[in-house]
Backbone atoms as SQL, in Angstrom:
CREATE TABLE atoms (id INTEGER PRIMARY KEY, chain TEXT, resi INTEGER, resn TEXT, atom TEXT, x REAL, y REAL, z REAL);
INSERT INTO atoms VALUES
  (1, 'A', 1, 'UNK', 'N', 0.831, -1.166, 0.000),
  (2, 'A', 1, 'UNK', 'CA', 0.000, 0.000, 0.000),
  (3, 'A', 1, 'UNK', 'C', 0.887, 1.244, 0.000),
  (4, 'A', 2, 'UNK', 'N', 0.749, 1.838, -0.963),
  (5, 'A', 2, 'UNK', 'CA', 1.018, 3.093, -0.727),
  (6, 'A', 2, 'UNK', 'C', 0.269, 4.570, -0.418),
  (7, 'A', 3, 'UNK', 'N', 1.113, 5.384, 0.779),
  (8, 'A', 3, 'UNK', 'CA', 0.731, 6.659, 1.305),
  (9, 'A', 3, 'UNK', 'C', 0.878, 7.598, 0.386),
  (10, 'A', 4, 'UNK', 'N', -0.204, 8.835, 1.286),
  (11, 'A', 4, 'UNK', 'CA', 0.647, 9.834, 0.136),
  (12, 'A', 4, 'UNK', 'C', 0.783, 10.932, 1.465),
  (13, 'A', 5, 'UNK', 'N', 1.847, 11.706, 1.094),
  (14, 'A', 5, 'UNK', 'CA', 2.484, 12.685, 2.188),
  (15, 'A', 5, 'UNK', 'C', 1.939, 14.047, 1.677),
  (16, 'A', 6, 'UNK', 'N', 1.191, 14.402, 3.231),
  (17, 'A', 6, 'UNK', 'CA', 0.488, 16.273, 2.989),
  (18, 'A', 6, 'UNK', 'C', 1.621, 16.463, 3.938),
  (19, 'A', 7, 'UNK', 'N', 1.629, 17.814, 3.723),
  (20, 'A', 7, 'UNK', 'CA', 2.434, 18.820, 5.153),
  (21, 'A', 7, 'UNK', 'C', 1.863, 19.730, 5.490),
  (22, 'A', 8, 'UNK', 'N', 1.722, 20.650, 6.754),
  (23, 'A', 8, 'UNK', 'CA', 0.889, 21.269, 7.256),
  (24, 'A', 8, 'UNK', 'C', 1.671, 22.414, 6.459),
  (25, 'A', 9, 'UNK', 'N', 0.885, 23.404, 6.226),
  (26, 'A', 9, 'UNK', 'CA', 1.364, 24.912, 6.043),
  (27, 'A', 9, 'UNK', 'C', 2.837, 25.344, 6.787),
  (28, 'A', 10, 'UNK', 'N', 2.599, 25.892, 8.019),
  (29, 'A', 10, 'UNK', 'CA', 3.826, 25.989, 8.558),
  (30, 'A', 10, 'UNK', 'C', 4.960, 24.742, 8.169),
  (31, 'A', 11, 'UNK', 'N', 5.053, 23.593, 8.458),
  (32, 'A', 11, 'UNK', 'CA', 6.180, 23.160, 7.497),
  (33, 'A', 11, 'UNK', 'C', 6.357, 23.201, 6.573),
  (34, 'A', 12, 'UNK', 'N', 5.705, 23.505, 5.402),
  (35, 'A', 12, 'UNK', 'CA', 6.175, 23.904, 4.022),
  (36, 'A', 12, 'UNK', 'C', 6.921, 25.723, 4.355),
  (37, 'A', 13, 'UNK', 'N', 6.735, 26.174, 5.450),
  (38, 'A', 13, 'UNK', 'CA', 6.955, 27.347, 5.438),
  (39, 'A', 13, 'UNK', 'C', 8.475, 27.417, 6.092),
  (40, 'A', 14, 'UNK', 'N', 8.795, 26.386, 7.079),
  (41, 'A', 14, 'UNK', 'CA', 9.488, 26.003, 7.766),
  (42, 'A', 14, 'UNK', 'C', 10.855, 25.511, 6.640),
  (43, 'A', 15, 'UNK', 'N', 10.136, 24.274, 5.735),
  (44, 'A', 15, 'UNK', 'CA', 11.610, 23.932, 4.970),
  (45, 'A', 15, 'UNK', 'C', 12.163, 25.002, 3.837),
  (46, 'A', 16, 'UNK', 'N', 11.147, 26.010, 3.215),
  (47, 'A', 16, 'UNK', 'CA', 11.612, 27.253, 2.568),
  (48, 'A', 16, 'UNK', 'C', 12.709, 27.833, 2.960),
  (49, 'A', 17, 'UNK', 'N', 12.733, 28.014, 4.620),
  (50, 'A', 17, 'UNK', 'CA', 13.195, 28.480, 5.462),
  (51, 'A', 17, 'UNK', 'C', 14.926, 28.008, 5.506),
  (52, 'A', 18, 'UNK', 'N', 14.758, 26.756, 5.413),
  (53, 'A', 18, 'UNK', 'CA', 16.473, 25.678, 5.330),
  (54, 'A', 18, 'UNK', 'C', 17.363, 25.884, 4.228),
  (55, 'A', 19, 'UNK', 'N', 18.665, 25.458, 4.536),
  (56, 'A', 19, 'UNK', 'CA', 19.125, 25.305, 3.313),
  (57, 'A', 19, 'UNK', 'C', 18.876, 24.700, 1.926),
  (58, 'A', 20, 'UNK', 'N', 19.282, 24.947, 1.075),
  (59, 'A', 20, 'UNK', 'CA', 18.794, 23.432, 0.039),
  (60, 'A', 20, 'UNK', 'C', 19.097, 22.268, 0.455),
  (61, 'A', 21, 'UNK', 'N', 20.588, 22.369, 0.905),
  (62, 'A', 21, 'UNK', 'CA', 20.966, 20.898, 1.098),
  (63, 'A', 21, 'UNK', 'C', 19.929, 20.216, 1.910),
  (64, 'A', 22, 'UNK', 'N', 20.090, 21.045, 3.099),
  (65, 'A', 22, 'UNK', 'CA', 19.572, 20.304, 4.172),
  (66, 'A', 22, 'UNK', 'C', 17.692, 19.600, 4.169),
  (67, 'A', 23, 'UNK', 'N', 16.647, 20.618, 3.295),
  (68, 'A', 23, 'UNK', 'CA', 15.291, 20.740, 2.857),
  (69, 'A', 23, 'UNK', 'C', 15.461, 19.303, 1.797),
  (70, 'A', 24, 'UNK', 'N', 16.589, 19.874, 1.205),
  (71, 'A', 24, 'UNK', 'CA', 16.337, 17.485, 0.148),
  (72, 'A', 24, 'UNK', 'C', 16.766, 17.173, 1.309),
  (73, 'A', 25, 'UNK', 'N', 17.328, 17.071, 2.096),
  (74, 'A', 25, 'UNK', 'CA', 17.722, 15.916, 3.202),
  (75, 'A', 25, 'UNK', 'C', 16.391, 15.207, 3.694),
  (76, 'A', 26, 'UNK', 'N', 15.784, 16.287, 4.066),
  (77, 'A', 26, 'UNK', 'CA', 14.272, 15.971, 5.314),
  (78, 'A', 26, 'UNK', 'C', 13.444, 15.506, 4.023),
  (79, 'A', 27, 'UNK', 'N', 13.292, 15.690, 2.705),
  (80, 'A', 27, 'UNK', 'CA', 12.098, 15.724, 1.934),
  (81, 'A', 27, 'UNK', 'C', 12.473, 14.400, 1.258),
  (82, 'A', 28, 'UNK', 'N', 13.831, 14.046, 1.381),
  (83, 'A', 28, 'UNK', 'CA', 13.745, 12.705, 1.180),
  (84, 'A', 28, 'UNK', 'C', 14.059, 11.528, 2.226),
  (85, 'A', 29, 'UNK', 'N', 13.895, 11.992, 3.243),
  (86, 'A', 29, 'UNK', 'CA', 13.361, 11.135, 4.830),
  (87, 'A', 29, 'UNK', 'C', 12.034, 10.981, 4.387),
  (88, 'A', 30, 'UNK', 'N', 11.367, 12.008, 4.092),
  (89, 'A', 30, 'UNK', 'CA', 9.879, 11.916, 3.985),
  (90, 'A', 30, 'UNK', 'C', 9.334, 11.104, 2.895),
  (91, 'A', 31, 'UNK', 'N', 9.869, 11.032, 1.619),
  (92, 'A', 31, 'UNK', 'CA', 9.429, 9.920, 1.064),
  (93, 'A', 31, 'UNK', 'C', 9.415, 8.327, 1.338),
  (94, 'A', 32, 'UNK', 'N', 10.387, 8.062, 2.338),
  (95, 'A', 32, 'UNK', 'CA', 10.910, 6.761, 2.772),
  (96, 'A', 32, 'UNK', 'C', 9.638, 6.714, 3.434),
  (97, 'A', 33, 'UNK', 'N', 8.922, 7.285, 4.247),
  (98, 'A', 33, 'UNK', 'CA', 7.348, 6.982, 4.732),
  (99, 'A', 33, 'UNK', 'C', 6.587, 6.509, 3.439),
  (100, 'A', 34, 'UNK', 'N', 6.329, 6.750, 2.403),
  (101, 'A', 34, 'UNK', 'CA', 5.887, 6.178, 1.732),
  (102, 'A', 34, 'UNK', 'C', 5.370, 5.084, 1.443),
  (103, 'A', 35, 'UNK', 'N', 6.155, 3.785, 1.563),
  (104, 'A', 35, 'UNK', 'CA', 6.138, 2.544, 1.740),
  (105, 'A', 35, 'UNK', 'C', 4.782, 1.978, 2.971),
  (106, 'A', 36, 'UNK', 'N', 6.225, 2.430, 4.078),
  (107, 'A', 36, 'UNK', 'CA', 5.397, 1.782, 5.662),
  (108, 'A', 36, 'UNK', 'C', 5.552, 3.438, 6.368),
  (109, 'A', 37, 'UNK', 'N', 4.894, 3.612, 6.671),
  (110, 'A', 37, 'UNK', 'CA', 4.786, 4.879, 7.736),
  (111, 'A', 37, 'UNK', 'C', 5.177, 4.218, 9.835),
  (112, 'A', 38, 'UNK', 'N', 4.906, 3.042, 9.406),
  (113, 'A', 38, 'UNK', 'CA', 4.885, 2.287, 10.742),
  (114, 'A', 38, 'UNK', 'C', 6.045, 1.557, 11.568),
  (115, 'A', 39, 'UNK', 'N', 6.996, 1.182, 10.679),
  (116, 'A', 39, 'UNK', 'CA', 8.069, 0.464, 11.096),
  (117, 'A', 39, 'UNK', 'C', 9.527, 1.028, 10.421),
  (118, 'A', 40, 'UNK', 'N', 10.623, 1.039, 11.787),
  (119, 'A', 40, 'UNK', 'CA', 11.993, 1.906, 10.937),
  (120, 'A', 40, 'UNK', 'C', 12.643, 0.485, 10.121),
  (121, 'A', 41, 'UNK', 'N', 13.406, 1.265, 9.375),
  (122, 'A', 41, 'UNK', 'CA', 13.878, 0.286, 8.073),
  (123, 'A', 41, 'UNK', 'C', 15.174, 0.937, 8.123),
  (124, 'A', 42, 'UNK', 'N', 16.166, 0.710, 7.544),
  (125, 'A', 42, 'UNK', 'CA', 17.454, 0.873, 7.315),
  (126, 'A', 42, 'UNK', 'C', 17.710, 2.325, 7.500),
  (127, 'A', 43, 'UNK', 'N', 17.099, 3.101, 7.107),
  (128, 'A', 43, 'UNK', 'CA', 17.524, 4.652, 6.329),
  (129, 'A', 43, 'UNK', 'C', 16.161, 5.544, 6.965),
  (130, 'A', 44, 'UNK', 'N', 15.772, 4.984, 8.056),
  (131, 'A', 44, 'UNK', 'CA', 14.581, 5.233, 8.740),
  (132, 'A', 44, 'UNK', 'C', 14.527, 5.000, 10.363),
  (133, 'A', 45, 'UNK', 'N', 14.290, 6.417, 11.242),
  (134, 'A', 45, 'UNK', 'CA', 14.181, 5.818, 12.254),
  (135, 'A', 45, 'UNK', 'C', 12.935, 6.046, 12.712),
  (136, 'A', 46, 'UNK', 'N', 11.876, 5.493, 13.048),
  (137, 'A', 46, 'UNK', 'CA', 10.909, 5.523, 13.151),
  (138, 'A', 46, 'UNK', 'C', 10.134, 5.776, 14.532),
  (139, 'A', 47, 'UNK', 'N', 9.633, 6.059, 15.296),
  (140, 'A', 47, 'UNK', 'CA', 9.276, 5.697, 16.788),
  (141, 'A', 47, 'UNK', 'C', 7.534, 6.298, 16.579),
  (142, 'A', 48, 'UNK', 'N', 6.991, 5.345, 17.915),
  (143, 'A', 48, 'UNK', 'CA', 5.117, 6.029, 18.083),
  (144, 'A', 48, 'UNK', 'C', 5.758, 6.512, 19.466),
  (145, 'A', 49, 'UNK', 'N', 4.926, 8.085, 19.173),
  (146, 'A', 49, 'UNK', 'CA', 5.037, 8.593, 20.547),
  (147, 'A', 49, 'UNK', 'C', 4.072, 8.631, 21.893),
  (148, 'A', 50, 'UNK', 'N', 4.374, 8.490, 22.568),
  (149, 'A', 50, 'UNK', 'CA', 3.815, 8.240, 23.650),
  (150, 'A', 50, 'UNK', 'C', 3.197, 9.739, 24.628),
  (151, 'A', 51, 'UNK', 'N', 2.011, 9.426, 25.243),
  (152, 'A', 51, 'UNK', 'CA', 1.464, 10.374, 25.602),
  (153, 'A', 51, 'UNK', 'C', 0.534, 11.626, 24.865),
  (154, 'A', 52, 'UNK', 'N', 0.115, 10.728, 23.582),
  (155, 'A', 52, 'UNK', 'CA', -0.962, 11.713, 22.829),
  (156, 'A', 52, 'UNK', 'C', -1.982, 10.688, 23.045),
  (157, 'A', 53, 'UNK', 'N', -2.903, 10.525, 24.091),
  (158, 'A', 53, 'UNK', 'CA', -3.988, 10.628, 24.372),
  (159, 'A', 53, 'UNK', 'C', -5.129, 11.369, 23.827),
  (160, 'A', 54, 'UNK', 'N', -6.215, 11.321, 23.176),
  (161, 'A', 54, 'UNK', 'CA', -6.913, 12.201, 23.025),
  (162, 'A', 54, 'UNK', 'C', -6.842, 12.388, 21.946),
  (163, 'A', 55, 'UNK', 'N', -5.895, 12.173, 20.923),
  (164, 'A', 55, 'UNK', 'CA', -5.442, 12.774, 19.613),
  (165, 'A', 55, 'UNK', 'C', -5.177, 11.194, 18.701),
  (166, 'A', 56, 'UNK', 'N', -5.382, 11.478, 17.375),
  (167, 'A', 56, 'UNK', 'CA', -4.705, 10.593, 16.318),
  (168, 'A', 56, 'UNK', 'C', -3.079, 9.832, 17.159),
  (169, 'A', 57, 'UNK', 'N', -3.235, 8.900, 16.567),
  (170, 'A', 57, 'UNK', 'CA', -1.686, 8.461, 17.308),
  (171, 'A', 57, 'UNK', 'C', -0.360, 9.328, 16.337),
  (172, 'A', 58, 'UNK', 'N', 0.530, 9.685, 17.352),
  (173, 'A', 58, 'UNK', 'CA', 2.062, 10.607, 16.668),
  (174, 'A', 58, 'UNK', 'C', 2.755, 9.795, 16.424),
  (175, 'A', 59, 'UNK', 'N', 3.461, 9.774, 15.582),
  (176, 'A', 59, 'UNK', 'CA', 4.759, 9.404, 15.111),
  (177, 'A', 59, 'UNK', 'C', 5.987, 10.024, 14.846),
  (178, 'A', 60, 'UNK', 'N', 7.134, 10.034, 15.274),
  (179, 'A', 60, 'UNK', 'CA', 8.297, 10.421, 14.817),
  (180, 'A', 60, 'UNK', 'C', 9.519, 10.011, 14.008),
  (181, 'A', 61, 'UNK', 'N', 9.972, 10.657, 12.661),
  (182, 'A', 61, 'UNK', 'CA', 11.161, 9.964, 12.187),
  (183, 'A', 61, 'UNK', 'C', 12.039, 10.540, 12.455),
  (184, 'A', 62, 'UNK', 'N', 13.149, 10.425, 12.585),
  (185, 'A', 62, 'UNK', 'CA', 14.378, 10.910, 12.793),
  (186, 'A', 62, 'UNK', 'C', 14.906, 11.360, 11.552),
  (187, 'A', 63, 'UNK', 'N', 15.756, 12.581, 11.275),
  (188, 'A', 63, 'UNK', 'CA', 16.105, 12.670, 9.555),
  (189, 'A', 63, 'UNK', 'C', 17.625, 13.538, 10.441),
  (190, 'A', 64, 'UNK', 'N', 18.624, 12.961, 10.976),
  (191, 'A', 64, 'UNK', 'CA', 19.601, 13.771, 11.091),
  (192, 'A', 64, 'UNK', 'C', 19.381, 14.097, 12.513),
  (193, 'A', 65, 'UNK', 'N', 19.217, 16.018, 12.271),
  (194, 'A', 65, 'UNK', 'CA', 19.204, 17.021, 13.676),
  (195, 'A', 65, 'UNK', 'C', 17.694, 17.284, 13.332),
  (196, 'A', 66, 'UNK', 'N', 16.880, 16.765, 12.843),
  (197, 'A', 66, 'UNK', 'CA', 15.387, 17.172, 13.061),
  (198, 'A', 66, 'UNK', 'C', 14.580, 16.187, 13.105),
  (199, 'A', 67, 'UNK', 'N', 13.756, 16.419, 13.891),
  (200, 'A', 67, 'UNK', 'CA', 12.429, 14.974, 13.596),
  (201, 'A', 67, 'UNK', 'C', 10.972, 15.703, 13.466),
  (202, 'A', 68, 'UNK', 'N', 10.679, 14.816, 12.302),
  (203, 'A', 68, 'UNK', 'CA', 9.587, 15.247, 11.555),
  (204, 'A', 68, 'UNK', 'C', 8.180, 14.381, 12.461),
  (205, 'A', 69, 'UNK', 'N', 7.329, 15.441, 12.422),
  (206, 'A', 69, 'UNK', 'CA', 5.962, 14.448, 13.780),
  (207, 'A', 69, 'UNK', 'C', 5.178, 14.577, 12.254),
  (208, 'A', 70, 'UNK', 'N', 4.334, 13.442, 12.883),
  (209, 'A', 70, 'UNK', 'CA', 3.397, 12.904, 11.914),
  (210, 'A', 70, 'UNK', 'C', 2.179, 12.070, 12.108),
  (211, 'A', 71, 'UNK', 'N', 1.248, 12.286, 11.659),
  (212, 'A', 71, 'UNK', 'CA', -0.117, 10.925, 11.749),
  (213, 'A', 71, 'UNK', 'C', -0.279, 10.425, 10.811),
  (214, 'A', 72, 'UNK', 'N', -1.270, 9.053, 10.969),
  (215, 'A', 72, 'UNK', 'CA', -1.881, 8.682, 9.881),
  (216, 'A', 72, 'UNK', 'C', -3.110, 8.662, 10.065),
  (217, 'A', 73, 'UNK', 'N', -3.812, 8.891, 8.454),
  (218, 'A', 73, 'UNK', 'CA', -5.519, 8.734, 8.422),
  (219, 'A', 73, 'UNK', 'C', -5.400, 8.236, 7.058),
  (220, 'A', 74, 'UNK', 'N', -6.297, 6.944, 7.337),
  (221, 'A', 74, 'UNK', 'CA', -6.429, 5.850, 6.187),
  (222, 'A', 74, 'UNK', 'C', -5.110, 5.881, 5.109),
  (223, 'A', 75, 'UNK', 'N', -4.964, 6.539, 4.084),
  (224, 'A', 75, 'UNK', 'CA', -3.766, 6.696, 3.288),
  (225, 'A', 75, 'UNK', 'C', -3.034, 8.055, 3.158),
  (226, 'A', 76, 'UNK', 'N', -3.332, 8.483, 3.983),
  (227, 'A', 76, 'UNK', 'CA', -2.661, 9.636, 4.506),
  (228, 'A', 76, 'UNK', 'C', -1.676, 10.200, 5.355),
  (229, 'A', 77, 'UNK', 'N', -0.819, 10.388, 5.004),
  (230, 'A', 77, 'UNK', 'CA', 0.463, 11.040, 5.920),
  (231, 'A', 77, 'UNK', 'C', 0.124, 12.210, 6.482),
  (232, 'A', 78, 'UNK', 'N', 0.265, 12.841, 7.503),
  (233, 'A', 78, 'UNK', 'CA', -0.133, 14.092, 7.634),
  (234, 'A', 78, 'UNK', 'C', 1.131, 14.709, 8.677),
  (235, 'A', 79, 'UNK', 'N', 2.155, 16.033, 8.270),
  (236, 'A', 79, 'UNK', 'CA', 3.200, 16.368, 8.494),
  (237, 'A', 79, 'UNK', 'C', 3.054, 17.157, 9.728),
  (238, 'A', 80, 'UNK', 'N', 2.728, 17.484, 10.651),
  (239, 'A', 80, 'UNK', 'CA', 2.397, 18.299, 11.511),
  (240, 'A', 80, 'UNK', 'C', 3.583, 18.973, 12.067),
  (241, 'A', 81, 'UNK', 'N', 4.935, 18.525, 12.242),
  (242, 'A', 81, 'UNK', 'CA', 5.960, 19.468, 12.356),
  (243, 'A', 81, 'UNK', 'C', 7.403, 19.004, 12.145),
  (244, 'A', 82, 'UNK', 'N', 7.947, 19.578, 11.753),
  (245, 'A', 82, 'UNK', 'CA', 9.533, 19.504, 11.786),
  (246, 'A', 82, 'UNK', 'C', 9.963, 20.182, 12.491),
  (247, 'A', 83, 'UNK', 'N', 10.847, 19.728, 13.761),
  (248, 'A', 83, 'UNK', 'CA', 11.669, 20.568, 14.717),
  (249, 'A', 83, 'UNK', 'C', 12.885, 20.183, 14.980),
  (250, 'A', 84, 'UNK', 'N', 13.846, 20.901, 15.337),
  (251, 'A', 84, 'UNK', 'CA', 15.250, 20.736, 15.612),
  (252, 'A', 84, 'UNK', 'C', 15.368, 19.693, 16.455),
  (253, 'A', 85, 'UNK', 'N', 16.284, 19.475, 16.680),
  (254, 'A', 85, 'UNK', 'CA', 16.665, 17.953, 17.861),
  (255, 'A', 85, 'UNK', 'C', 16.319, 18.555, 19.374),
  (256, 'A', 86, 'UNK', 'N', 17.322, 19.873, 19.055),
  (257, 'A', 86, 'UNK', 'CA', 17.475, 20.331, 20.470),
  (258, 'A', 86, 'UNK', 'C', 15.958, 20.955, 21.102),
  (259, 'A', 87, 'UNK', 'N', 15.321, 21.521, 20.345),
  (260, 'A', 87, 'UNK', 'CA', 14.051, 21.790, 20.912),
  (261, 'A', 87, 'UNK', 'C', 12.785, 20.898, 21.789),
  (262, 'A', 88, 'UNK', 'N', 13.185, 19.780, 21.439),
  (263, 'A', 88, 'UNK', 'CA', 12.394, 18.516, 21.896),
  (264, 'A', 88, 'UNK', 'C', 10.974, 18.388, 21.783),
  (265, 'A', 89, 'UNK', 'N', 10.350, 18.042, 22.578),
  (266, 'A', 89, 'UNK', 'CA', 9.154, 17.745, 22.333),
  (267, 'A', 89, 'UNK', 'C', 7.982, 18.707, 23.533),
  (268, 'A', 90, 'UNK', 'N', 8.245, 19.342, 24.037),
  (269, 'A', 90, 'UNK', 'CA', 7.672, 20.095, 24.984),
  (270, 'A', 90, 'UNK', 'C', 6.225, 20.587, 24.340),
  (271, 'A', 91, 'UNK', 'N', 6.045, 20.884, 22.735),
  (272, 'A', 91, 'UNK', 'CA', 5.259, 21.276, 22.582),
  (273, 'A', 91, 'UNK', 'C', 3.838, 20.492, 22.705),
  (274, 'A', 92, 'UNK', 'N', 3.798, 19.465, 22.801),
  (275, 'A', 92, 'UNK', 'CA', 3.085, 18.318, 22.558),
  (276, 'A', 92, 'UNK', 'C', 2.240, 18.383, 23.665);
């Protein structure tokens, strides 16, 4: 089965924001969801996060110094943020 990957506004506003290099880096982390959104694979680190109660279940990949949060709905990826390493997860 294949997904297909939306991104919220602010992250499309967010990777504008990056270098080139670094914006293909994350945008091709993000295709590797494609496949399985669910399990890490070689070139993928994958994790479900814990403590979203109440909400769609989160997911995080790892792409480097940023991790990209994410849900799924039926065949849908949905990008909800890219943040630095160091910032963590507080927002949640």
């Amino acid at each position: 089965m294949t997904f297909v990957i939306k991104l919220h506004p602010d992250v499309g506003k967010f990777l504008k924001k990056l270098d080139t290099d670094t914006a293909n880096r994350i945008k091709s982390g993000l295709r590797t969801l494609e496949n399985d959104p669910y399990n890490s694979k070689s070139r993928s680190d994958i994790k479900k996060l814990k403590g979203t109660k109440g909400r769609h279940d989160l997911y995080r990949l790892r792409i480097g110094n940023y991790r990209a949060i994410y849900s799924i709905e039926n065949n849908t990826i949905w990008i909800t943020e890219i943040i630095p390493r160091e910032k963590g997860y507080k927002w949640l």
